[in-house]
C-alpha positions in Angstrom: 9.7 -32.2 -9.9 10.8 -29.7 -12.5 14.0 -28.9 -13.7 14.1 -25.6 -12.6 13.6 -27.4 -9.3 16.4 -30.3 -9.8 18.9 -27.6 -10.2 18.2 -25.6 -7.5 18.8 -28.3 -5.2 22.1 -28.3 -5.7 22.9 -24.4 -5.2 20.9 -23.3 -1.7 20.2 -24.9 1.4 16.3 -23.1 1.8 13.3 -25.3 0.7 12.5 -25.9 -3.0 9.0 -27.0 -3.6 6.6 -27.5 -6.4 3.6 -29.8 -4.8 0.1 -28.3 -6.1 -1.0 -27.5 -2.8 2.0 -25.2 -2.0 1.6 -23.9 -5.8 -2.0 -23.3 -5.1 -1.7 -20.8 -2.1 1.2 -19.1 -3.8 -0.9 -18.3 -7.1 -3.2 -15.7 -5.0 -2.6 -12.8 -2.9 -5.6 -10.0 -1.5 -6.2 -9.3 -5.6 -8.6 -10.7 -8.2 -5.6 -12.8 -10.0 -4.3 -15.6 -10.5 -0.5 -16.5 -11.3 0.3 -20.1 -10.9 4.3 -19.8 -10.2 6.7 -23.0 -11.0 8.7 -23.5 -8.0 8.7 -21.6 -4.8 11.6 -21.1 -2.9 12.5 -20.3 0.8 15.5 -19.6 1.0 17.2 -19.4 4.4 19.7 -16.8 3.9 21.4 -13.9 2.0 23.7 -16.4 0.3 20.6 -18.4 -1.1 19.4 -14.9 -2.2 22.3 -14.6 -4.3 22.7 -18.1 -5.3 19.2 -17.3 -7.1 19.6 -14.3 -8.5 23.1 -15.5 -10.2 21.1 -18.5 -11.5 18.3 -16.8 -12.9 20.4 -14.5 -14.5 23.1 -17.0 -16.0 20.2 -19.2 -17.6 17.8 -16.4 -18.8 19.1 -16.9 -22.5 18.3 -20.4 -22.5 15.0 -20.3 -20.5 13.2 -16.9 -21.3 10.6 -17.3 -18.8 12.9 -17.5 -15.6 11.9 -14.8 -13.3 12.3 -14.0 -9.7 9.4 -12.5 -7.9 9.3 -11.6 -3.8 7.3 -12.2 -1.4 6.3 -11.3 2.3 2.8 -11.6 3.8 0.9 -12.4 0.5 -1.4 -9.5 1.2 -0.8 -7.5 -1.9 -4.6 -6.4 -3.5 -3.1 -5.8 -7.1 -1.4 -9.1 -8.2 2.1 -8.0 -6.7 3.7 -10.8 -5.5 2.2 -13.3 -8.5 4.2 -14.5 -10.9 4.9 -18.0 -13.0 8.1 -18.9 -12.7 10.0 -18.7 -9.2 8.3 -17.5 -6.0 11.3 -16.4 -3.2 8.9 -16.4 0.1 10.5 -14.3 3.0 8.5 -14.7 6.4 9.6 -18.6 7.3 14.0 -17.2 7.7 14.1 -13.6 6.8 12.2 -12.8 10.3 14.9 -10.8 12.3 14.6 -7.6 13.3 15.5 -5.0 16.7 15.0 -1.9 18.2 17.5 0.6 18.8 18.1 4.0 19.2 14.7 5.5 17.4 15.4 3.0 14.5 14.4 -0.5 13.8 15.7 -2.7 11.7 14.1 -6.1 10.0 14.1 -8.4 7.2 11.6 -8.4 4.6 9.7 -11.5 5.9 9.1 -9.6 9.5 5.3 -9.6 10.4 4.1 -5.9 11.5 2.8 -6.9 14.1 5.8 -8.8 15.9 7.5 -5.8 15.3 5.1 -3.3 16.7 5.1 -5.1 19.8 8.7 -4.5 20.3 9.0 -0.7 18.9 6.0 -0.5 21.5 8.3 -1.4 24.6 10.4 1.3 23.5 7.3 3.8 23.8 7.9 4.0 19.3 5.9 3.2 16.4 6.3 3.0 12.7 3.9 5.5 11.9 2.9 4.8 8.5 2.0 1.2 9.0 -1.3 0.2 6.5 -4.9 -0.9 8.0 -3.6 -4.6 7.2 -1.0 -3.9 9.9 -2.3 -7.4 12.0 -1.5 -9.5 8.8 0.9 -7.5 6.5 4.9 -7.8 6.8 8.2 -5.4 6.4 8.9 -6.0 2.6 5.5 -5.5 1.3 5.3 -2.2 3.2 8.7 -1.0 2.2 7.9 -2.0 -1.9 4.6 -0.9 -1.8 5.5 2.3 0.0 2.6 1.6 2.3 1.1 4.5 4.1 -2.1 4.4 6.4 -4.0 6.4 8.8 -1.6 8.2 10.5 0.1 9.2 7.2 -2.0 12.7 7.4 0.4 13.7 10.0 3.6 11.7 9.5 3.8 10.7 6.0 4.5 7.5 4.1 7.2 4.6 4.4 9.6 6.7 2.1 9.5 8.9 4.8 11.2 6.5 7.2 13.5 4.4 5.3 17.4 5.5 6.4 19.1 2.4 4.9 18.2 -0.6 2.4 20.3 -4.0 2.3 19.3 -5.2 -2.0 20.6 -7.7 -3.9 21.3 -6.6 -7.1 21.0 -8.2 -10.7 24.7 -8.9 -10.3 24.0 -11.3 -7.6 25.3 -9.0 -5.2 24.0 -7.4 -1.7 24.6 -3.4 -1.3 24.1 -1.3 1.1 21.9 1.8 -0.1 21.5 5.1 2.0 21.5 8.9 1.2 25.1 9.8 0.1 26.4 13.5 0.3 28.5 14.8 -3.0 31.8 13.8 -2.0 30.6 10.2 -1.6 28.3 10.2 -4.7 31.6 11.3 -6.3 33.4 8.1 -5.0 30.3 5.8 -6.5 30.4 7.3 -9.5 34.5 6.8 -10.3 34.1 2.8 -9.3 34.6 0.8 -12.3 32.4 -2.6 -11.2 28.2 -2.7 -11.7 27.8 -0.7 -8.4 29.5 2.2 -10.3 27.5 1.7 -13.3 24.3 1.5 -11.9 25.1 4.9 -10.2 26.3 6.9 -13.4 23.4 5.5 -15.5 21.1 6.6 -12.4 22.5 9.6 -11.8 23.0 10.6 -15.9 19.3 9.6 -16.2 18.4 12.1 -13.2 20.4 15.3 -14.3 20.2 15.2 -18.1 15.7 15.0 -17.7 16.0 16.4 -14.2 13.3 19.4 -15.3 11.2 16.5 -16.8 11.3 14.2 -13.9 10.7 16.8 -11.3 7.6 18.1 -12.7 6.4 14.5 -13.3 5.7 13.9 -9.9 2.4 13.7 -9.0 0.8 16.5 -7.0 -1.3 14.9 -4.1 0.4 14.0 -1.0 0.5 10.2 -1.3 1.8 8.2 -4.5 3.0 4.3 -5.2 2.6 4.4 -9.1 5.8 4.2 -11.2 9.4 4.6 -9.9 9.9 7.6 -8.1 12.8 9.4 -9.7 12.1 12.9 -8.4 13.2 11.7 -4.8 16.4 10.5 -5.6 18.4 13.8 -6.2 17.9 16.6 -4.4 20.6 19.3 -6.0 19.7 21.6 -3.5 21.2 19.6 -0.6 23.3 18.2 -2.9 22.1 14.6 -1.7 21.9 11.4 -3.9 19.9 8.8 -2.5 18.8 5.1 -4.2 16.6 3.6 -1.6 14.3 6.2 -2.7 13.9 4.5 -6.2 13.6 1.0 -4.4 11.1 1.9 -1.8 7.6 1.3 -3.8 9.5 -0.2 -6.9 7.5 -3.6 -5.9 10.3 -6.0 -5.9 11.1 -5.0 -10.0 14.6 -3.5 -9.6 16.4 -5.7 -6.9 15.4 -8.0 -4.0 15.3 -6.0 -0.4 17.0 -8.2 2.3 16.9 -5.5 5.3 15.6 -2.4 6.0 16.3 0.2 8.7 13.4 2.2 9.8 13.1 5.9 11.4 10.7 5.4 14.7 8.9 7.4 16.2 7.5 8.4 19.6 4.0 7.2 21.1 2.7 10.5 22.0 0.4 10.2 25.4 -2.6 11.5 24.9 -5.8 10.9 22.2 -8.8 11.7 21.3 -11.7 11.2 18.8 -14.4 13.1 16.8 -17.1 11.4 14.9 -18.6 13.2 12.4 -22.0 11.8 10.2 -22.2 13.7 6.5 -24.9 13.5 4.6 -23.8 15.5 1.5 -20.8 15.1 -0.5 -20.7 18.6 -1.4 -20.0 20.0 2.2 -16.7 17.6 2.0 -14.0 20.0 1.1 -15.4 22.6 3.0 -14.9 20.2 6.2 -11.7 19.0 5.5 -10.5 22.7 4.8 -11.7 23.5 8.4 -10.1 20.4 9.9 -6.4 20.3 8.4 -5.5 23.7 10.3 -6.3 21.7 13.6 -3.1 18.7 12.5 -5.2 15.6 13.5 -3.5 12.8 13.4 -5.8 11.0 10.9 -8.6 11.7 9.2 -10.7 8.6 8.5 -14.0 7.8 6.5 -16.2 4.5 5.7 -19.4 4.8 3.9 -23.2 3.8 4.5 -22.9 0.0 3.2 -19.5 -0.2 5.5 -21.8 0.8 8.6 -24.7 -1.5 7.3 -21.7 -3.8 6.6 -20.8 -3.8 10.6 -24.5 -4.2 11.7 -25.0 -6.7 9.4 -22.1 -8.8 11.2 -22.4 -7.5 14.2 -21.2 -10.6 16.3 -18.0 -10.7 14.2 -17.3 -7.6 15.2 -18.3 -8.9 18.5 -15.9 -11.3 18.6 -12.7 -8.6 17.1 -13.9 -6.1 20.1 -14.0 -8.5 22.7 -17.1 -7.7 23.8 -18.5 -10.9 26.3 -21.8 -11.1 24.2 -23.8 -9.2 21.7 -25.6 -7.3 24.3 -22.3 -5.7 25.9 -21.2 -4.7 22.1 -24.9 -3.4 21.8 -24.6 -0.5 24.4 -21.2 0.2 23.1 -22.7 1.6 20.3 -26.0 3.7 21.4 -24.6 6.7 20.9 -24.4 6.1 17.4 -27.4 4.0 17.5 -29.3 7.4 18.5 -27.7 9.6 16.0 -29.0 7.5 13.7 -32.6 7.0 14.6 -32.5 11.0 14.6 -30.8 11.7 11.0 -31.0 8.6 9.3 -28.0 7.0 8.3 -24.8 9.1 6.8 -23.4 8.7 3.4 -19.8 9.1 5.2 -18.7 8.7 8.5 -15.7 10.3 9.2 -13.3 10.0 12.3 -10.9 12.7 13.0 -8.1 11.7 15.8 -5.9 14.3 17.4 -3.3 12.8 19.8 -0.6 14.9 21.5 2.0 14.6 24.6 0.3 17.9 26.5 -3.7 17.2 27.0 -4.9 21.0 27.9 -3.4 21.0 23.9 -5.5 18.3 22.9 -8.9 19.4 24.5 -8.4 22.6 22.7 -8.4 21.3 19.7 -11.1 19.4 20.0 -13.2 22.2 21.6 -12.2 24.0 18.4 -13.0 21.5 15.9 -16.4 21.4 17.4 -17.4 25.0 17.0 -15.9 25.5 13.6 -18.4 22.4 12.8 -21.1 24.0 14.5 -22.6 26.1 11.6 -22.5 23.4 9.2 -25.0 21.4 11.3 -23.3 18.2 11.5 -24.1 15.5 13.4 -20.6 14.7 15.8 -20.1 12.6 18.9 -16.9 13.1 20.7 -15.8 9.1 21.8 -15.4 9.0 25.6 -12.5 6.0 26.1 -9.9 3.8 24.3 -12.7 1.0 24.4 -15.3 3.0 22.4 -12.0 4.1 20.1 -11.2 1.0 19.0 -15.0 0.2 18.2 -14.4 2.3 15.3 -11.2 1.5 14.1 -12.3 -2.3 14.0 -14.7 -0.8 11.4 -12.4 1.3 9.0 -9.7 -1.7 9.2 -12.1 -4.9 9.5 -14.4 -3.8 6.4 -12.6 -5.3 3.8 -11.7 -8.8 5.7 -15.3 -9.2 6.2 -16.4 -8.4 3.0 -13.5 -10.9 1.6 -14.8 -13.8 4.2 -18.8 -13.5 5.0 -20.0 -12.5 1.8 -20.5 -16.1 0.2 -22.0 -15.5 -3.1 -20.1 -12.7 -4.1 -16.2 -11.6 -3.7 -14.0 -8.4 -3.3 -12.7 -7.5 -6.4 -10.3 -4.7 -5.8 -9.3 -3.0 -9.1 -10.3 0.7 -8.0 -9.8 0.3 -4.5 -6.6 3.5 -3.7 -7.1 5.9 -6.2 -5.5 9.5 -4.3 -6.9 13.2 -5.8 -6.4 16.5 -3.6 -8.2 17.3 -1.2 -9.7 20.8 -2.2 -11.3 18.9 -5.4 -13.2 16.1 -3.2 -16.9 18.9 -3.6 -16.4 18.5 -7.4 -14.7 15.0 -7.7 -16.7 12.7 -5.3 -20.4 13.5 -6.6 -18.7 13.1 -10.4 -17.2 9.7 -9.2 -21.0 8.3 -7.5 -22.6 9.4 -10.9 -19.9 6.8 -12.5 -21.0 4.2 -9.7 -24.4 4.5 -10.5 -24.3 4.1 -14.1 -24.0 0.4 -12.4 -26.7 -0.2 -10.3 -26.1 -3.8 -9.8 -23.0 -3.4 -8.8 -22.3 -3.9 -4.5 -19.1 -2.0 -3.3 -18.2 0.1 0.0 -16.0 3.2 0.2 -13.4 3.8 3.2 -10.2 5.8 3.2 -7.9 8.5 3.9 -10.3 11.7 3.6 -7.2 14.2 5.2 -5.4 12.7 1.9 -8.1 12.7 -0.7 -7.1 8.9 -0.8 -10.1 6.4 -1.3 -10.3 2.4 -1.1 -13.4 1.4 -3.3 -13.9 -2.4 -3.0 -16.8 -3.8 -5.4 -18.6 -7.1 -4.4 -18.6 -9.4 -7.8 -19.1 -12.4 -9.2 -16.0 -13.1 -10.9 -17.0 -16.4 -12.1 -19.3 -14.9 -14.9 -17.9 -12.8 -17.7 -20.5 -10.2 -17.9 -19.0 -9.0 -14.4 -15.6 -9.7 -15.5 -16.2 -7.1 -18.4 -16.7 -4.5 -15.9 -13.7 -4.6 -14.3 -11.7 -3.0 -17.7 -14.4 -0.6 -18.3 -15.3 0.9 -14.6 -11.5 1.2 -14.3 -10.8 3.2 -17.1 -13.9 5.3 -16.3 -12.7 6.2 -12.6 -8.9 6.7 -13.5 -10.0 9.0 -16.4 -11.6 11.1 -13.8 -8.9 10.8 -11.5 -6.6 11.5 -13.7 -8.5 14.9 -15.4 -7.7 16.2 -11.5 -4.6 15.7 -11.6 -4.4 12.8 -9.4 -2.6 9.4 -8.5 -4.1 5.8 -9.7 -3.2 4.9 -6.3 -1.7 6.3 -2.8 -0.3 3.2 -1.2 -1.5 -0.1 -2.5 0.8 0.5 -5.7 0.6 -1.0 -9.6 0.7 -4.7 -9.3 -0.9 -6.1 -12.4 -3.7 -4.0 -12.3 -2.3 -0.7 -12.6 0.9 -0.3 -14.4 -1.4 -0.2 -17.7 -2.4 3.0 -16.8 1.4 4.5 -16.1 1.5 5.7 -19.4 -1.3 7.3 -19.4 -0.5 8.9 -15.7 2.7 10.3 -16.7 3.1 10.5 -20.7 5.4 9.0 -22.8 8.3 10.6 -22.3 8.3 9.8 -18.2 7.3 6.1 -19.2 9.9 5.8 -21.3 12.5 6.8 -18.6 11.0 4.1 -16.0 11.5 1.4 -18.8 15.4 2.9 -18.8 15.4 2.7 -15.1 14.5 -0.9 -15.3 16.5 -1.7 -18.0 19.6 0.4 -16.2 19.1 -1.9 -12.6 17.3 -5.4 -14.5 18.9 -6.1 -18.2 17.7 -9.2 -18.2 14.2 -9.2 -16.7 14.6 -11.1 -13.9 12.9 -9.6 -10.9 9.1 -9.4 -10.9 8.3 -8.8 -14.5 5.3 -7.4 -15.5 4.7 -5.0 -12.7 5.6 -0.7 -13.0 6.5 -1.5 -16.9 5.5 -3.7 -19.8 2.2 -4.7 -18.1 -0.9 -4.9 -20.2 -4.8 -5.1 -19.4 -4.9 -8.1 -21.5 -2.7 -9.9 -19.5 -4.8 -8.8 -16.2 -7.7 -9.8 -17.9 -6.2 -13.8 -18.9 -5.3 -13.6 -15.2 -8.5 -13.2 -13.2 -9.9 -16.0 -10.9 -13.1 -18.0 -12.3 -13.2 -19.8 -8.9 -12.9 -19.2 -5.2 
């Protein structure tokens, strides 16, 4: 047992262990790293929480490496939740949550899908869930300000966050919501750490508030850095923190409860399926789409389709479907469209859904002739059944490709890269000619088409260096590109290890500089999560990546 272990004993009443098998499954996440922690911790209340934090932060001098690093479902695909010192795991105590009112509220270590199940009796959702919404918890959407495929219409988790319980560096728990100028006033004048973390906060804000505001990214999702420009609004006059800690990956404070804006489950939907062939007819579809405010707009590509076929009795078994055979005549229509045209570089599905259905047959009526001259190939789906047949595509893909392909594995280092929509005609043939300048490499596409926001998931094998060499190179070359339109390195999965070395390079040295104040301003000491949103480095990443599986 370590010492770091022997002392904590004696301060909280959660779990404390440090057996290789536990250290093991807590090294990994959804990512290509590895991070073998010291101790993991489960701690079983908020007093626990801040029992931790408080050590930590009294013994940093005298051991440099103590760190405390949060996590929820483990499902992170960019090394968030890794970390070697101390690992706080959420799910086994910090599972409570409710439903009241249009808002929800739950602790970080709350499953998604226990809590959709209740928000559903209520006839609500939380509409910017992530496709990993059967396996994914609370805390890692809420610091990864997840979005997913109904964030065309409704927006991301920032969206929806009223009120955030955090404990600070202090070893404190505040409450943070959006205060009005009277009560930002009343922060500001408090002479204790809550006080001083609002006047540097709020000093930082106003005296680069031109800076700031023009540093946010223009594309309508984001996760990289800390976003500043949503704190402030001097218009309404409104001064809001849980807007810096939503997406700030566990690196400014430790979330213990988060209230959520519902929604209602509108009563009627429908989908469109449309085959393209050519990537330069993209922008000129999505341009005749958005008008229409689907819901989501969803694409896979070729090698996801041959991907389904190819395990078609997994998908099988995820659909239900009695045996192959019923599955088989689920999918004729498609199997028809593509004996006649071959198959589609994308397939894209376009859901409308709406309380009044004369509304939504009108829509979909019009989508279909504005398609018309394009000559597209489209099939309109007929039931819920034949739905779902596609969304266990778009959200099964990666899963699949993580557990059938045996000689290979996901390596997702380009995989949420967001530019805007009305560049997709230029950007997406530029971005295949980068892909083919590695023709050995195996990787599908799927994403957010509505958003310009793409998940590209190579196949590798990590074990051998050659392929390891790509990862640094391909990465630079797509975010380059990315970057030259004006885009984010990613839309919802966030920095983790494998992105916050190209912050600087997103937003310049000036913005960087004021994220490593923001930091320093909420985290003197480095104690939550280091590594991740600043002073991360591509050499690290690269000492970090699994040789084995």
């Amino acid at each position: 047992m370590s010492n770091i272990s022997i002392k904590l004993k004696d301060l909280i009443k959660g779990e404390i262990l440090t057996d290789s098998q536990t250290l093991e499954k807590y090294s990994h996440d959804a990512s290509i790293f590895e991070v073998k922690p010291k101790v993991v911790v489960f701690p079983k209340d908020v007093k626990d929480l801040k029992a931790l934090v408080k050590f930590v932060s009294e013994n940093k001098e005298n051991e440099p490496t103590l760190s405390l690093t949060a996590r929820s479902a483990g499902t992170d695909m960019g090394g968030g939740p890794l970390n070697d010192s101390i690992i706080v795991e959420f799910p086994k105590y910090f599972n409570h949550f409710s439903v009241h009112n249009e808002l929800g509220t739950a602790q970080p270590g709350v499953y998604y899908r226990d809590f959709e199940k209740e928000t559903l009796k209520h006839n609500l959702i939380f509409p910017s869930y992530p496709a990993s919404k059967d396996i994914c918890a609370i805390g890692g959407i809420v610091s990864n300000n997840s979005g997913g495929e109904k964030s065309l219409m409704y927006g991301k988790t920032e969206d929806y966050i009223t009120n955030l319980k955090i404990v600070l560096s202090d070893g404190n728990e505040y409450e943070l919501k959006s205060l009005n100028k009277d009560e930002l006033d009343q922060k500001l004048k408090q002479q204790d750490f809550e006080g001083d973390i609002y006047r540097k906060t709020y000093q930082l804000i106003t005296n680069n508030y031109e800076l700031i505001t023009s540093a946010k990214p223009q594309v309508s999702k984001n996760s990289a850095g800390y976003f500043l420009w949503n704190v402030y609004d001097k218009d309404k006059k409104t001064f809001d923190l849980t807007n810096l800690f939503i997406g700030s990956q566990g690196t400014l404070g430790i979330v213990t409860e988060a209230t959520l804006r519902l929604v209602p489950v509108k009563n009627h939907s429908e989908m469109v399926t449309i085959f393209i062939n050519d990537f330069e007819k993209i922008g000129e579809i999505v341009n005749l789409i958005l008008p229409l405010q689907p819901e989501s707009m969803e694409t896979y590509d070729d090698k996801t389709l041959k991907l389904a076929t190819k395990f078609f009795y997994s998908f099988a078994q995820k659909l239900g479907a009695k045996n192959v055979i019923s599955l088989f005549f689920q999918f004729l229509p498609e199997f028809f469209l593509l004996l006649r045209g071959g198959i589609p570089k994308l397939v894209l599905q376009v859901e409308f859904n709406e309380d009044n259905e004369k509304t939504l047959k009108n829509k979909i009526n019009e989508l279909l002739t504005k398609l018309k001259p394009l000559n597209l190939r489209t099939h309109t789906v007929k039931s819920k059944k034949e739905e779902n047949k596609y969304w266990i595509i778009r959200r099964e893909s990666f899963n699949l490709l993580r557990q059938k392909i045996k000689d290979k594995h996901t390596a997702p280092f380009i995989d949420d890269f967001v530019v805007a929509p009305q560049y997709l005609s230029e950007f997406l043939p530029q971005l295949e000619q980068i892909m083919n300048r590695y023709p050995k490499l195996i990787y599908t596409i799927a994403g957010h088409l509505g958003e310009g926001n793409f998940h590209i998931i190579p196949l590798m094998n990590i074990e051998d260096p050659k392929e390891r060499e790509i990862i640094p190179k391909l990465g630079k070359e797509v975010y380059d590109l990315v970057l030259e339109y004006k885009g984010s390195t990613t839309g919802e999965h966030n920095d983790g290890i494998i992105r916050t070395p190209y912050l600087k390079q997103m937003y310049g040295e000036k913005v960087y500089k004021l994220f490593e104040e923001t930091k320093k301003n909420f985290d003197p000491n480095n104690i939550f999560n280091p590594g991740k949103k600043v002073n991360g480095s591509m050499e690290f990443a690269m000492n970090h990546i699994r040789t084995s599986f």
